[in-house]
C-alpha positions in Angstrom: 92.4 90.1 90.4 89.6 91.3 92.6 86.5 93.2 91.7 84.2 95.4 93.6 81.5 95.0 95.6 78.7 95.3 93.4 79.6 93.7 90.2 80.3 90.9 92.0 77.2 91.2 94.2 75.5 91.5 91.5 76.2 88.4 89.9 76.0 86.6 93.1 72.5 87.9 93.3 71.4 86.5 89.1 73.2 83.2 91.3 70.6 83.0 94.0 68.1 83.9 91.4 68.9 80.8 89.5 68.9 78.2 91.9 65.6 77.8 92.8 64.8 80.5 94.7 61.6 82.6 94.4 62.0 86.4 92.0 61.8 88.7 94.7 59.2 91.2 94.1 59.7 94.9 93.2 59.1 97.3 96.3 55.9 98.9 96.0 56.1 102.7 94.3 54.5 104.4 97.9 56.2 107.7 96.1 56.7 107.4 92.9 60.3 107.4 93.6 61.1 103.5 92.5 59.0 104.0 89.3 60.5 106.9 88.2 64.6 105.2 88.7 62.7 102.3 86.8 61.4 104.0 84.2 64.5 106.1 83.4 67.1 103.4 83.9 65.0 101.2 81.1 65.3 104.4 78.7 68.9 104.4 79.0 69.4 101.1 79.1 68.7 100.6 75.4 70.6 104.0 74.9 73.7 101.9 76.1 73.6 98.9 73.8 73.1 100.6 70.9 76.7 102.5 71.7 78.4 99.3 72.2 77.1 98.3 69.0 77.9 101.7 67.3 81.8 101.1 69.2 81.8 96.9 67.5 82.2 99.0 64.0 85.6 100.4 65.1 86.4 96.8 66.9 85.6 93.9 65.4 86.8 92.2 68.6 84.3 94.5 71.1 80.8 93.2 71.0 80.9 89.5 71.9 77.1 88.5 72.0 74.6 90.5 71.6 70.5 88.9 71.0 68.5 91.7 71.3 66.7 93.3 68.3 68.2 93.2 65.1 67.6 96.6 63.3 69.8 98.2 66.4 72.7 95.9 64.6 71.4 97.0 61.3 71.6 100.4 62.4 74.9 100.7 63.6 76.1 99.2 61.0 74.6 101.5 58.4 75.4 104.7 60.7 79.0 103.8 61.5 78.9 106.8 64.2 82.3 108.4 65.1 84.6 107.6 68.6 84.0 111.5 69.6 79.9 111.2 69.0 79.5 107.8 71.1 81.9 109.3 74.4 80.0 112.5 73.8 76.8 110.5 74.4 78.2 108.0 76.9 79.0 110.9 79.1 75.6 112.2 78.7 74.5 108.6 79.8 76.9 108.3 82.4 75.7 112.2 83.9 71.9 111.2 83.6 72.6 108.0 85.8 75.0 110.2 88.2 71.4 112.3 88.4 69.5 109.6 89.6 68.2 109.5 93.6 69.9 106.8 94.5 68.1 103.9 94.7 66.6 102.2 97.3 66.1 98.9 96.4 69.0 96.7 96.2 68.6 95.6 92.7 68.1 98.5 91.4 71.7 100.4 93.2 73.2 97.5 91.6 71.5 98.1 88.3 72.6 101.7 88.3 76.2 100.9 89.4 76.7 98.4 86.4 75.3 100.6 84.1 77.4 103.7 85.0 80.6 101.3 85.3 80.1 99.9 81.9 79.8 103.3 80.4 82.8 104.2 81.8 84.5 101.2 80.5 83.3 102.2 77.1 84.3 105.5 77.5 88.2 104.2 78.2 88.3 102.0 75.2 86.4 104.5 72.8 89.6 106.7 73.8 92.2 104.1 73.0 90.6 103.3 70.1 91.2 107.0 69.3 95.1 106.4 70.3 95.1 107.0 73.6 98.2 105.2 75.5 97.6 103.5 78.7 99.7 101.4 81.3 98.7 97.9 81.8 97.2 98.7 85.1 96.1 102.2 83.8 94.3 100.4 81.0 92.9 97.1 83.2 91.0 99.3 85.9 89.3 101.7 83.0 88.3 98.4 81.3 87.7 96.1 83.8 87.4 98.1 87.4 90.1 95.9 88.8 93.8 95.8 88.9 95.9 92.6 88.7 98.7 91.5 91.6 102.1 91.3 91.0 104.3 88.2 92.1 108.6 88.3 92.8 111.2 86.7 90.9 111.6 83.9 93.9 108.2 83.1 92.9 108.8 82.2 89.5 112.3 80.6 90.6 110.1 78.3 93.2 107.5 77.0 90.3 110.4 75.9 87.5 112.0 74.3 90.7 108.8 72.5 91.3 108.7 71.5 87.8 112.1 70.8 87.8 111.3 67.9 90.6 108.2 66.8 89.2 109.1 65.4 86.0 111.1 62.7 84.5 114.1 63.3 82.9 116.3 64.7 85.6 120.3 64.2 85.3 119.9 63.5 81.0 120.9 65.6 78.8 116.9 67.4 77.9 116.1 71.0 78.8 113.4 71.4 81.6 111.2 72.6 78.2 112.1 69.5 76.5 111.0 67.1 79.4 107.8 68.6 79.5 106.8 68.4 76.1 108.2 64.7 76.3 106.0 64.2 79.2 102.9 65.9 78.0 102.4 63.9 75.1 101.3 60.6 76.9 98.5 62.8 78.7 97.3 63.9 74.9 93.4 62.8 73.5 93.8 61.0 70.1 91.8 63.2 68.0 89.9 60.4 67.0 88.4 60.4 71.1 88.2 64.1 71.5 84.5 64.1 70.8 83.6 61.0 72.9 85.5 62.4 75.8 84.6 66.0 75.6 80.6 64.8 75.6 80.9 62.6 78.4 82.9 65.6 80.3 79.8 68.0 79.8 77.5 65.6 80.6 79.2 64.8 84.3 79.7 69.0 84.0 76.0 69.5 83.8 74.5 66.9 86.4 77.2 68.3 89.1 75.7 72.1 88.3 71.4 71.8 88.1 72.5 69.9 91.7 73.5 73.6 92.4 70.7 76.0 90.4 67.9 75.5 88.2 68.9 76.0 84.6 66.3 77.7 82.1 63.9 75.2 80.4 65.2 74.5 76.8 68.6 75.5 77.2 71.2 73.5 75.4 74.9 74.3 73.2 76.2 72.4 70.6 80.1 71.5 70.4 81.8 72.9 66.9 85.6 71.8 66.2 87.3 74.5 64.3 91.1 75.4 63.3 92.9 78.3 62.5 92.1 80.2 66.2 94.4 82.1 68.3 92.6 80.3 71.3 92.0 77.0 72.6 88.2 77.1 73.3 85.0 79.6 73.0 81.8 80.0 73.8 79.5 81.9 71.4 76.2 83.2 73.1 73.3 83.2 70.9 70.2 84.2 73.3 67.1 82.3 74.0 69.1 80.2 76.4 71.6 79.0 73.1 75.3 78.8 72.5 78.1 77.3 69.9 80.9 76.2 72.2 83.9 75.9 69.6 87.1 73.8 70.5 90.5 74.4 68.3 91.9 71.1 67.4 94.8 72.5 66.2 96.3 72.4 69.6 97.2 68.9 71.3 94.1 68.8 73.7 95.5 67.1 77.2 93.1 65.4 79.2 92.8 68.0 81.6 91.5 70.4 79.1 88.1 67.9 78.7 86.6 69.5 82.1 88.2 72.9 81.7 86.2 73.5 79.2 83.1 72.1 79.3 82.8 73.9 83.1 84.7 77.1 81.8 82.5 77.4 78.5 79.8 75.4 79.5 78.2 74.4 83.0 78.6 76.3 85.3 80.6 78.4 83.1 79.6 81.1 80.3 76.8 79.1 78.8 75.0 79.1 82.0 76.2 82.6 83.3 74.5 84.1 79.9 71.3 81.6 79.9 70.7 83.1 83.4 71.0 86.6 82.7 68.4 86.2 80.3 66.3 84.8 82.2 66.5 86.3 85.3 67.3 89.9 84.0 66.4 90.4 80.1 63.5 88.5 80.8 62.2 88.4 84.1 63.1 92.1 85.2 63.6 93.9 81.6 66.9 94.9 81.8 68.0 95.0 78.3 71.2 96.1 78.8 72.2 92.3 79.3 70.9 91.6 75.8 74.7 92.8 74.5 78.2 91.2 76.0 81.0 94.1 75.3 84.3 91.9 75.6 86.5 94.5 76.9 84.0 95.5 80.3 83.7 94.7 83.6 81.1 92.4 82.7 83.4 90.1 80.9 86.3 89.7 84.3 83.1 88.8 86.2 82.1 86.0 83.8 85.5 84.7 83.2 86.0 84.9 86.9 82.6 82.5 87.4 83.9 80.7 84.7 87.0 79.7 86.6 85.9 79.4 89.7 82.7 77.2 88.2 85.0 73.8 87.5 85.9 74.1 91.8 82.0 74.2 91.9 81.3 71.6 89.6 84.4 69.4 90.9 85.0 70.2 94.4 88.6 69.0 95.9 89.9 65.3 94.7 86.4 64.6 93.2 88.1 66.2 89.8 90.8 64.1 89.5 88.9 60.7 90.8 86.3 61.6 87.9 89.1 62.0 85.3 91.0 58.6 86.3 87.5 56.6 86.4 86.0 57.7 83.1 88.2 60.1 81.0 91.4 58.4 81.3 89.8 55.1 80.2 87.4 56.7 77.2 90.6 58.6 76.4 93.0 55.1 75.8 94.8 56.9 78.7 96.7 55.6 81.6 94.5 56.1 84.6 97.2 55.2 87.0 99.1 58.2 86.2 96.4 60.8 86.7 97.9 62.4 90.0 101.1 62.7 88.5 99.1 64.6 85.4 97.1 66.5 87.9 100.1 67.8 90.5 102.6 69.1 87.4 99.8 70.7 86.0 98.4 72.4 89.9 101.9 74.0 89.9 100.8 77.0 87.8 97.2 77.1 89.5 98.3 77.0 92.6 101.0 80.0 92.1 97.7 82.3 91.0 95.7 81.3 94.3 98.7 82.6 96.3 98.6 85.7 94.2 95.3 86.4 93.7 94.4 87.9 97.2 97.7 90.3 97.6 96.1 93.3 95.5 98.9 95.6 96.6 101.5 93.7 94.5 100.2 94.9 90.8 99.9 92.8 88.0 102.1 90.0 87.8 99.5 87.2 88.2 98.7 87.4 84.8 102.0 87.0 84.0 102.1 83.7 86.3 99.7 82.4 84.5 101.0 83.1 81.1 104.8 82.6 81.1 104.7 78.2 80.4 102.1 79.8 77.3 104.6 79.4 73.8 104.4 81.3 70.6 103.1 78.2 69.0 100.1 77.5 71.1 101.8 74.5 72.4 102.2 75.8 75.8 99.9 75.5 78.9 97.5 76.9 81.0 95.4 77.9 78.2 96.9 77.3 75.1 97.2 80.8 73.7 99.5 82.0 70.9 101.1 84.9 69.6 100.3 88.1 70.9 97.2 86.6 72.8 99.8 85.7 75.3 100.4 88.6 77.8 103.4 90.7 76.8 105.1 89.7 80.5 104.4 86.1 80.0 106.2 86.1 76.9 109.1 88.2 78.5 109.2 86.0 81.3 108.9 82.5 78.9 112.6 83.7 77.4 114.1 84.8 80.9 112.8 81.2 81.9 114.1 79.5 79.1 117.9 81.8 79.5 117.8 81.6 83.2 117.4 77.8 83.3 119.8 77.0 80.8 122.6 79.3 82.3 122.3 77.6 85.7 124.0 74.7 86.3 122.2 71.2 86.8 122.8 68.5 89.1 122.8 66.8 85.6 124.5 69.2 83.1 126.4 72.4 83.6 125.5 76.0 83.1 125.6 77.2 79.4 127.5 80.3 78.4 124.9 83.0 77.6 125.7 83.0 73.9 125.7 78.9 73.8 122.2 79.5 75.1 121.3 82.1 72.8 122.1 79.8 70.0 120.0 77.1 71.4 117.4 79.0 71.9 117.7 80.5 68.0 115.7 76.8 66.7 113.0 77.9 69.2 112.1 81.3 68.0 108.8 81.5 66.9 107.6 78.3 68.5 108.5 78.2 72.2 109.8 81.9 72.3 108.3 85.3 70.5 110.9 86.2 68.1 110.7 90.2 68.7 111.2 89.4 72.8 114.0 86.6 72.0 115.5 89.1 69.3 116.1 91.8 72.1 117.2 89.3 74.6 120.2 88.0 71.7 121.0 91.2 71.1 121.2 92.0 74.8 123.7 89.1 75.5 125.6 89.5 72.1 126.8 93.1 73.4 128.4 91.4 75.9 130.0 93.7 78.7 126.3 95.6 78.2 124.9 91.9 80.4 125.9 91.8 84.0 125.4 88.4 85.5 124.6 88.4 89.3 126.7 85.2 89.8 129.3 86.9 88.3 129.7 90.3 89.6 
C-alpha cells in the first residue's frame, strides 16, 4: 500500500521528535492567526475522540486504545448516541476544519490534515455500520486513505515454484502443503522456551532501537500468553508510556516469529510508536486527539506500516538472521546450522510484497500475496491468522493453490483428476481450506462440463 504525504510526514516528524532532537518551538502569534487555528483545533480535537468513543458502542472492534479521561468512556457508554447523530456531527467537524486559514506552520497543516482525514474515515465506517456496501478498494481508501496493489497469476505461479524448489521432499509422494508442514515443525519453540526466547528477542529489539531515538523515561510492556485469539500477537496500549503485549500460544510459534514480534509489537513497533505519540503530541504539544487509537483509520495503516518496516530498522540486512542463528536458535534447542534455509523459504512471501508494494496502479492483490499460505486453522504463515481474519482473496487463492498444484503434474507424481483432488482436499476443509470457498470450488468441479481446464481446451 502506499499512503499520502502527510500522514506519513507526519509520523516521520513524532520520529525526528523522538530521537533526540530538540521540540521545535511554536511560531510566534505576530497576528493572531496561529493562536486562533490553535485554539480551535484543541476544541475539536476533544469533539473527535468522544465520537470515536460514541462509534466503539456500535463496534466492539473500533476503539483500540484510548488513555484519555475516563468519564468521556463513561459517557459514551451511558449515552449510546445513534450512527445518524455522530456523521451528523463528524461532518460538522469535518466543515469547521475545512473553515480553517490554512495553517502556516508545518505542524499545525499536518495537524489539520489528520484530523479532517480521520473524520472522514469515521464518517465511512459509521455508514457501513449503518449497512452501507463497499468494494474492497472502495472500502480501504474511505478507511485507510490508501488503496492496495494487485499482483498476476504468474506471480503466484513463480512463489509455489520457489517453494516447490526450496523444500525437501521433492519426487515422494507428499503434497507441496504437506512438505511444508513436515518441514516447519523442526523450526517450532517448545513451549516450554517460548518465554526465554521471546525475552531475550525484546531485549536485543530494544538496544538495536534507543541506538536510533530516545524512548520516554519509564516506559516498559509486559508479555501476557493467552489462547483462544483469532491472531498470533497484540499489543494493548495503556498510556503513560504502558502496554500488555499478548502472544497466542495456541499457534506453533516458529522461530522467526520471536523478532517479528517483539519489533512489530514492541521496539520499534506499536509500543514505541504510541509511547511517542504521547509524549511528543498528547503531552508535549496537547493534541488530544492521539489520546484514542480508532482501529479502522488511517492512523492504524501508518502504525502497522512502522511496525513492519521497524524489524528492517531494528535488524538491518543479514544482521537478523546472524542474531537468530547465534542466540535464538541455541536458547530455542534449535539447529543453528539450518537458519538460512528457515530464513530463504520463509523470504519467499516477503519478498513477493516488496515487489508489489510500489506498483499502486495494479489494485489490491498484495494483500492477497500475503495472505494465501494463511489456513483456516491458524496454522498457516505469514501471520498466523484464522478464519475470516484471513482476507477473502487469500483464502480464495489458498484453494486455487491447493487444486492448481495437485492437478499439475510433478516431476515426482502425476496430475490428479479434478474430482480425485477435490476428495483430497475434502480431509482439509476447515483446517487448511475455508469450507464455504472449498464448498463452491467442489461444487464447481462436480458440475463437470461447467469447469474448462486451460490445458485441456
Amino acid at each position: 500500500m502506499r499512503t499520502r504525504g502527510p500522514l506519513s510526514l507526519l509520523f516521520a516528524t513524532v520520529l525526528l521528535l523522538g530521537s533526540g532532537c530538540a521540540t521545535p518551538a511554536a511560531p510566534a502569534p505576530e497576528s493572531g492567526t496561529f493562536v486562533d487555528s490553535l485554539a480551535r483545533m484543541n476544541a475539536i480535537a476533544p469533539a473527535y475522540v468522544k465520537l470515536v468513543l460514541a462509534v466503539g458502542q456500535h463496534d466492539k472492534d473500533y476503539v483500540d486504545a484510548f488513555y484519555g479521561p475516563r468519564e468521556w468512556k463513561t459517557e459514551a457508554e451511558a449515552s449510546k448516541k445513534p450512527l445518524a447523530a455522530i456523521a451528523s456531527e463528524a461532518d460538522a467537524l469535518i466543515a469547521r476544519l475545512q473553515a480553517l486559514p490554512e495553517p502556516a506552520d508545518e505542524m499545525q497543516r499536518l495537524r489539520k490534515s489528520y484530523l479532517t482525514r480521520q473524520l472522514k474515515s469515521l464518517t465511512a465506517r459509521v455508514a457501513m455500520l449503518g449497512g452501507k456496501k463497499l468494494s474492497f478498494d472502495e472500502e480501504s481508501r474511505a478507511l485507510y486513505d490508501a488503496v492496495a496493489p494487485v499482483n498476476t497469476e504468474e506471480h503466484f505461479r513463480a512463489v509455489r515454484d520457489e517453494l516447490d524448489r526450496a523444500l525437501p521432499g521433492a519426487g515422494g509422494a507428499a503434497s507441496l502443503v504437506e512438505r511444508y508442514e513436515a518441514w516447519r515443525k523442526d523450526f517450532t519453540i517448545p513451549t516450554e522456551k517460548v518465554d526465554a526466547v521471546f525475552r531475550t528477542a525484546i531485549g536485543e529489539c530494544r538496544d538495536r532501537t534507543i541506538q536510533h531515538m530516545t524512548l520516554p523515561p519509564g516506559e516498559r510492556f509486559t508479555v501476557e500468553y493467552v489462547t483462544q485469539k483469532s491472531w498470533g500477537g497484540y499489543n494493548w496500549y495503556q498510556g503513560s508510556y504502558r502496554s500488555v503485549i499478548q502472544v497466542n500460544t495456541d499457534f506453533p510459534i516458529t522461530i522467526d516469529r520471536a523478532i517479528d514480534l517483539a519489533c512489530h509489537e514492541g521496539y520499534p513497533g506499536h509500543h514505541v510508536y504510541n509511547a511517542l505519540l504521547e509524549k511528543n503530541l498528547v503531552r508535549d504539544h496537547g493534541w488530544g486527539e492521539y489520546t484514542v487509537y480508532p482501529l479502522f483509520s488511517p492512523q492504524s495503516l501508518i502504525a502497522e506500516g512502522s511496525a513492519n518496516f521497524g524489524i528492517e530498522m531494528a535488524f538491518p540486512g543479514s544482521e537478523r538472521v546472524e542474531y537468530e542463528r547465534a542466540k535464538l536458535y541455541p536458547l530455542a534447542g534449535l539447529d543453528p546450522a539450518r537458519a538460512e534455509e528457515f530464513d530463504h523459504v520463509r523470504g519467499h512471501v516477503r519478498i513477493g510484497v516488496d515487489i508489489l508494494n510500489p506498483l499502486r496502479h495494479l489494485g489490491q492483490a498484495v494483500l492477497y500475496v500475503q495472505d494465501h499460505h494463511e489456513h483456516w486453522d491458524g496454522g498457516g504463515y505469514p501471520r498466523g491468522l484464522t478464519g475470516e481474519n484471513i482476507s477473502l482473496g487469500g483464502r480464495i487463492l489458498c484453494a486455487a493453490d491447493a487444486f492448481d498444484a495437485l492437478t499439475s503434474a510433478r516431476s515426482y507424481r502425476g496430475a490428479l483428476t479434478p474430482e480425485a483432488t477435490i476428495d483430497y482436499l475434502t480431509a482439509h476443509s476447515g483446517s487448511l481450506v475455508d469450507p464455504t470457498v472449498f464448498d463452491v470450488l467442489a461444487t464447481v468441479v462436480r458440475r463437470g462440463r461447467a469447469l474448462v481446464f486451460i490445458d485441456d481446451a
